[in-house]
C-alpha positions in Angstrom: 5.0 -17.6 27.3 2.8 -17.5 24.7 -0.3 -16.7 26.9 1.7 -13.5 28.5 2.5 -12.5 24.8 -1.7 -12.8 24.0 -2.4 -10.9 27.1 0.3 -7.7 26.6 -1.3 -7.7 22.9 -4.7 -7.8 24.5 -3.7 -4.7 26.5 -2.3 -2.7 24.2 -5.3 -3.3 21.8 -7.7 -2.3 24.3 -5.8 0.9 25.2 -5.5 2.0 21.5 -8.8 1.5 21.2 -9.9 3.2 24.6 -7.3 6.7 23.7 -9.2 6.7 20.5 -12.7 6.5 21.9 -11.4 9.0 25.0 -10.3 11.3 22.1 -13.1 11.4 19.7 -15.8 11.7 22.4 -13.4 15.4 23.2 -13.8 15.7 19.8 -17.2 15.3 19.0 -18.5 17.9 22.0 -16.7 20.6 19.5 -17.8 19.2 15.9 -21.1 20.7 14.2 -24.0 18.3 14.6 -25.1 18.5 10.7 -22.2 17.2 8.8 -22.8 14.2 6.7 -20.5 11.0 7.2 -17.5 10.8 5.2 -17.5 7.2 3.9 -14.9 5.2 1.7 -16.0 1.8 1.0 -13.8 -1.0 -1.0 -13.2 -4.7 -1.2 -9.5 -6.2 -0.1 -8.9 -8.5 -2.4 -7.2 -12.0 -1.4 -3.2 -11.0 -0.8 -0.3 -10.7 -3.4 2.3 -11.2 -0.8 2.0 -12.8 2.1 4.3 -14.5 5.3 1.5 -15.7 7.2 2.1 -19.8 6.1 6.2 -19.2 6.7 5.6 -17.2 10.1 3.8 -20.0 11.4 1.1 -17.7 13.1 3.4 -15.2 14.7 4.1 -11.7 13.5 3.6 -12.2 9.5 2.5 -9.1 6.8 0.3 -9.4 3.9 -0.5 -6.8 1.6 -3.0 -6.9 -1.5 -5.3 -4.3 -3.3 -8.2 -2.6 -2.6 -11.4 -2.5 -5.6 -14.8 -0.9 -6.0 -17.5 -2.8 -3.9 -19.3 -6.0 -5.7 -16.0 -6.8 -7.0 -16.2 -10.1 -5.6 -19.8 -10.7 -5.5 -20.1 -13.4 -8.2 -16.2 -14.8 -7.5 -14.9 -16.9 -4.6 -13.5 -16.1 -1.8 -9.9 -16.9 -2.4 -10.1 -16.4 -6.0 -8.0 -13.4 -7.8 -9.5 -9.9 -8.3 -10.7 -9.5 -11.9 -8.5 -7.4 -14.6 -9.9 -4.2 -13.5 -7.5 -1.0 -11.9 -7.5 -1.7 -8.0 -8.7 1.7 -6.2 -5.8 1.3 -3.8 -3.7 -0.9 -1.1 -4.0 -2.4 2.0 -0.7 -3.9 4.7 -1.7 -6.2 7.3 0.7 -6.8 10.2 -0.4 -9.7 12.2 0.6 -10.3 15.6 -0.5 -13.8 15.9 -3.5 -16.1 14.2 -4.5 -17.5 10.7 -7.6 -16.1 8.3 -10.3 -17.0 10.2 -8.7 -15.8 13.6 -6.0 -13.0 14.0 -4.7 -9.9 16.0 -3.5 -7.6 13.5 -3.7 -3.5 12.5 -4.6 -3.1 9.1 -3.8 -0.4 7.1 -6.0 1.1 4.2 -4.9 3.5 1.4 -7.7 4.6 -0.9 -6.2 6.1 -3.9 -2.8 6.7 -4.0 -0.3 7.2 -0.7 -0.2 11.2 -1.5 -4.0 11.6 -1.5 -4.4 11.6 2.3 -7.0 8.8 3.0 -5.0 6.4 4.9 -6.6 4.7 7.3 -5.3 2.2 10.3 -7.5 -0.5 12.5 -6.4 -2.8 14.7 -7.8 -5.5 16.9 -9.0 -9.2 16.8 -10.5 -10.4 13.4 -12.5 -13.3 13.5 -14.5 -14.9 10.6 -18.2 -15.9 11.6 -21.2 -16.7 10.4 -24.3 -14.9 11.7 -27.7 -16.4 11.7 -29.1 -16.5 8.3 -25.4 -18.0 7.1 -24.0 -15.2 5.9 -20.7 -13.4 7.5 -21.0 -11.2 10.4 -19.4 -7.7 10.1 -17.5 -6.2 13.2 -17.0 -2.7 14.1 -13.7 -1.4 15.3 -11.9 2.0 15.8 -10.0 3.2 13.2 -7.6 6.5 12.6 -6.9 8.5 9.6 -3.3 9.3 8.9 -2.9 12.7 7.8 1.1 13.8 6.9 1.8 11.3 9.9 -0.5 12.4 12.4 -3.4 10.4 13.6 -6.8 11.6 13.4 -9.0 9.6 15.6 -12.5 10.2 14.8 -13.4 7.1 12.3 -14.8 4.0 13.1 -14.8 1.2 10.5 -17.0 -2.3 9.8 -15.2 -5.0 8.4 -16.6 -8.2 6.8 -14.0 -10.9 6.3 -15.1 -13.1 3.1 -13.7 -16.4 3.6 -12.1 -18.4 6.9 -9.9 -20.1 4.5 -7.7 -16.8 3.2 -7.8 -12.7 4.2 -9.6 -9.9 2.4 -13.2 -8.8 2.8 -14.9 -5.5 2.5 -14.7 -2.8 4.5 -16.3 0.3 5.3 -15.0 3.8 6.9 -16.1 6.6 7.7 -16.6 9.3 10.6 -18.1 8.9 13.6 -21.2 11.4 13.6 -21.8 12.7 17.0 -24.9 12.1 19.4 -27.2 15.0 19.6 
């Protein structure tokens, strides 16, 4: 049971991810070639609510606050945000998996919900170190909601902090097209 459950939400991740390639690639044939990236960049902050320990693995949410980058620099990785004004939200809905090893979308509000730079990622997030000890940053697709529409042409690089508890920084911005 629980290995046909991984393998639909294996399928459905690769064909969200595959439609937003598919699309953006259309995309990008039409798009002038010297734009410059559109980039927001914060740091999610360890949860304030959270059904991850009660769900036991198995379709949990957790949602926090997003802040400025280097918030957590000097602070560890499960520790609380500092009293500075959050520069927005984040919702995790988790299919399956802890902190260090999950299938979830995330979704990313930079400002305020009105402001229009709402962004969604999905896939599998894993927590790993890379060579010089340090954690390794993954690249997914991501989509822009705009007044409930997607807009697929964004990618994003997440770096989770800590295997112990969520949050990390991430980064996202458009994808530029090859010339």
């Amino acid at each position: 049971m629980k290995r046909s459950r991984f393998l639909f939400i294996a399928i459905l991740l690769l064909a969200f991810s595959a439609a937003c390639l598919f699309t953006a690639n259309a995309q990008q044939a039409t798009r002038p070639g010297a734009q410059q990236p559109t980039i927001f960049e914060a740091e999610l902050a360890p949860p304030a609510y959270s059904t991850l320990a009660q769900s036991g693995g198995v379709r949990w949410i957790a949602y926090g606050f997003l802040y400025p980058v280097g918030t957590f620099d000097n602070l560890l990785p499960c520790g609380e945000a500092p009293a500075i004004a959050p520069i927005g939200s984040y919702r995790v809905s988790g299919e399956y998996g802890n902190p260090s090893f999950h299938a979830a979308t995330y979704r990313l509000t930079f400002g305020s919900s009105n402001d229009g730079k709402q962004f969604v990622m999905s896939g599998i997030f894993e927590f790993a170190l890379s060579e010089l000890n340090q954690p390794q940053t993954f690249i997914y697709s991501a989509a822009r909601l705009i007044r409930g529409n997607l807009e697929d042409n964004w990618e994003s690089e997440f770096t989770p902090r800590s295997d112990t508890c969520l949050g990390g920084r991430v980064k996202v911005s458009t994808i530029q097209p090859v010339n």
